[in-house]
C-alpha positions, -999 to 999 in steps of 0.1 A, spaced: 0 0 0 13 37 -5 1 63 16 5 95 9 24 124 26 17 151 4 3 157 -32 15 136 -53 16 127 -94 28 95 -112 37 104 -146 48 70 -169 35 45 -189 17 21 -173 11 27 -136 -2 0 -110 -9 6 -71 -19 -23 -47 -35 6 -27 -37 41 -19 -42 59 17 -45 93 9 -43 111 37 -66 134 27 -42 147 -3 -39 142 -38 -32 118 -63 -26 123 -98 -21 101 -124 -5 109 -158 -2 74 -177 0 73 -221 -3 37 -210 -26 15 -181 -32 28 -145 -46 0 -126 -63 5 -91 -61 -25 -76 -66 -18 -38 -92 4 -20 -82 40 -25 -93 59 7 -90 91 21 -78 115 -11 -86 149 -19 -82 148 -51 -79 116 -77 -70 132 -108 -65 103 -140 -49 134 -165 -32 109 -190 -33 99 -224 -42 67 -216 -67 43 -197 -78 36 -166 -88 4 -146 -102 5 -111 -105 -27 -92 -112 -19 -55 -136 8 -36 -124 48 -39 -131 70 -13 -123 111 -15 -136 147 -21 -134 145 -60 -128 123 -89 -115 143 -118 -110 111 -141 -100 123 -181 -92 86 -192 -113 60 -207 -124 40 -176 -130 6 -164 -147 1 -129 -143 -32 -122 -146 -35 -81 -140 -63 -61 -167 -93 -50 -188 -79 -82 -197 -44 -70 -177 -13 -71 -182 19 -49 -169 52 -52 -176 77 -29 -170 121 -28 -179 141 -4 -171 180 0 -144 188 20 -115 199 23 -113 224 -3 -131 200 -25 -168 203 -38 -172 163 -34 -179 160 -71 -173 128 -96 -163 139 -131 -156 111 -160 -151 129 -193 -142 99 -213 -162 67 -216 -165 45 -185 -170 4 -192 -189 -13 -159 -168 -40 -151 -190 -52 -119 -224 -33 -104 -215 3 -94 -228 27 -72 -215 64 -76 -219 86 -42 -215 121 -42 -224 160 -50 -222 165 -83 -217 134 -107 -208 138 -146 -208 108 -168 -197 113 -207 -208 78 -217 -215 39 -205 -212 8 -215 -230 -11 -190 -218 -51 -200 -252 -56 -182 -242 -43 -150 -263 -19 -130 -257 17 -126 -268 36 -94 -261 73 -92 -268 85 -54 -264 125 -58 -270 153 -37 -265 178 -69 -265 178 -104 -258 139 -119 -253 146 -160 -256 115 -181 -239 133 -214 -234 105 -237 -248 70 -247 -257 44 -219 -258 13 -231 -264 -22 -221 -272 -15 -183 -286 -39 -162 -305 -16 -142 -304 24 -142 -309 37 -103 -309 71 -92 -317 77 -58 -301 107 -46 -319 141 -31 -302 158 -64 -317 165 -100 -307 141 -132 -303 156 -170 -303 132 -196 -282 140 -225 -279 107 -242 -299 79 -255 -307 53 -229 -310 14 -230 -311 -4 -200 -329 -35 -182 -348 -13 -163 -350 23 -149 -363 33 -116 -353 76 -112 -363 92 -79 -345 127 -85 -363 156 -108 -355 146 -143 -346 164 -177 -349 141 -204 -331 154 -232 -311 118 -245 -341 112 -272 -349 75 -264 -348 51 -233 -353 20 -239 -360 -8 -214 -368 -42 -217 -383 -42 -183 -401 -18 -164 -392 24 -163 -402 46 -130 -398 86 -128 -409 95 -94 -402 127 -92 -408 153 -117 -401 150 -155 -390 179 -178 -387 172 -218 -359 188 -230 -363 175 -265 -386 149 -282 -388 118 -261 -395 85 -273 -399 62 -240 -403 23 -244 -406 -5 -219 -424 -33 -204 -445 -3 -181 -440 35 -174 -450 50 -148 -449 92 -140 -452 93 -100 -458 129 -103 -459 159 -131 -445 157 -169 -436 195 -186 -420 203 -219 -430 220 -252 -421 186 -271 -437 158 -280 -439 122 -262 -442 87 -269 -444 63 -242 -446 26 -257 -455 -2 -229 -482 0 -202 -489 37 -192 -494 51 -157 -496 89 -160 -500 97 -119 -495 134 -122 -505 166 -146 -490 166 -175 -485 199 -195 -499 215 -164 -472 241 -165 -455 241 -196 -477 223 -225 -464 191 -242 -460 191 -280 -479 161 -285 -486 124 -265 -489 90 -277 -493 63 -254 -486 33 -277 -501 7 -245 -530 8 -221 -531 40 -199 -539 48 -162 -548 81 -160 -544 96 -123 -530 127 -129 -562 150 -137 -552 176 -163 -530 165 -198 -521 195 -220 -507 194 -252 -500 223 -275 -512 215 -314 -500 178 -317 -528 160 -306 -529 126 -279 -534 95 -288 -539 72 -272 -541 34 -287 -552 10 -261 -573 9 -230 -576 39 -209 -584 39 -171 -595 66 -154 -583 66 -114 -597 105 -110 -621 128 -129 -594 142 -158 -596 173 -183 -575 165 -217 -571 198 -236 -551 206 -270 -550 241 -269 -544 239 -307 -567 222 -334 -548 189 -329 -569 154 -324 -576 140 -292 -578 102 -303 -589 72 -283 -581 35 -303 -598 17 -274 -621 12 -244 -623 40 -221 -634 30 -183 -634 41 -148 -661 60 -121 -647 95 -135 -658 120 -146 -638 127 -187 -632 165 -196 -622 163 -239 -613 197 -247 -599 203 -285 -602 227 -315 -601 197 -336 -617 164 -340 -618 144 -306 -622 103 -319 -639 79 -295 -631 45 -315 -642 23 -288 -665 13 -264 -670 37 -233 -678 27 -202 -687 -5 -208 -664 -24 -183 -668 5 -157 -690 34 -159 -678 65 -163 -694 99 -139 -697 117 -170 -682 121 -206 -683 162 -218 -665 171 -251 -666 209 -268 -656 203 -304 -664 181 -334 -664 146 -322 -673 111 -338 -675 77 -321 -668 46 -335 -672 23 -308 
């Protein structure tokens, strides 16, 4: 093990430490070639990977911040690997991986701010546990199962596919597509900062969805809080049946669709404030009361009520029903 006395750099080719003690200084590593971590890496203020070349960690890291400029394996030990910033001295406890990181083993990131460039999952989970901003700027592929669970905010620059997804921070999606083969959950408030295209086995919005873009969601729908309630969405289509709990979706022009069954779990008001068409390919039921509010067509294609009842049904524009 090396422990450190004051700040230090290692500037070579390849660069290998059994571990690192950092006593609460820095480490900086400037390799062309491959740094290896391959002991816990504890107690550093600073661990700075500035080289040209790549870098593999195999063992917990512990600091204030993780400036890391090298293409990146996390590998961990016993199949999970931690790292872990907090602020302090000096530092603003912030995790920073310009380059693309490779999971290795499930990983957990812990800390204030936390920037990711890109991932390649290998099927491995991904938990981000932030108290600020976590960035996901590039591509994040093949993850086993996307987790953020921190008191901070997420903004999604990339494309996403992933097992699953289950966000509990406010959200910006902004990545275009996130595609799961099981189940996505956004429990906190979602934001479109672009047109979204969300696909998985069931999505579910645990509270409000804003953004002057359009969204499809393809899989089973749960829509538990007002959408377009502050800013409009472009357009919705929910390609899958739909739970409507939210009360209020907006949309600006683009119309909602909606192509499968629709339950209402509260009396709900859909307005385009444009001419766009508020289409229903299916059943609609639930003891609601349905507000349809468009200056173009509104399209009732199947039965209503049927399997439940609904309070009452009120439309203002040109309608037809075809079921």
């Amino acid at each position: 093990a090396v422990t450190l006395g004051a700040d230090a750099t290692i500037t070579g080719v390849n660069e290998t430490l059994v571990g690192v003690s950092g006593g609460n200084n820095s480490l900086t590593l400037n390799n062309s070639g491959v740094a290896t971590l391959n002991g816990t890496v504890s107690g550093v203020k600073q661990l700075n990977a500035t080289g040209a070349g790549t870098l593999v960690v195999n063992n917990t890291v512990s600091g204030n911040l993780v400036n890391d400029q090298e293409v990146t394996a996390l590998n961990g030990t016993g199949g999970a690997e931690t790292i872990t910033t907090a602020a302090g001295n000096g530092q603003d406890g912030s995790q920073t991986y310009t380059m693309a990181v490779t999971l290795g083993a499930d990983t957990t990131l812990n800390g204030v701010n936390e920037t990711l460039a890109g991932v390649s999952g290998g099927n491995h989970s991904l938990t981000l546990n932030n108290s600020g901003a976590a960035k996901l700027n590039g591509a994040v592929n093949n993850v086993g199962a996307l987790v953020v669970n921190g008191s901070g905010t997420l903004a999604v620059h990339g494309t996403i596919s992933a097992g699953s997804v289950n966000d509990n921070e406010v959200t910006t999606l902004s990545g275009g597509t996130v595609t799961t083969s099981g189940s996505q959950t956004y429990g906190r408030s979602v934001t479109l900062g672009s047109d979204n295209t969300l696909s998985g086995s069931s999505v579910t919005f645990g509270s409000t969805v804003d953004g002057a873009h359009g969204l499809i969601v393809n899989g089973q729908t749960t829509l538990g809080g007002p959408v377009g309630n502050s800013t409009a969405l472009s357009s919705l289509r929910v390609n899958g049946t739909a739970v409507l709990n939210g009360g209020r979706v907006t949309t600006s022009g683009g119309g909602q669709t909606y192509d499968e069954a629709v339950t209402l779990r509260t009396q709900n008001v859909l307005t385009d404030s444009g001419s766009g068409t508020i289409r229903f390919n299916s059943t609609i039921d639930g003891p609601f009361a349905l507000q349809v509010n468009s200056l173009g067509d509104e399209v009732f294609n199947g039965a209503i009520g049927r399997g439940a009842p609904l309070a009452s049904l009120t439309t203002d524009g040109a309608g037809s029903v075809g079921g």
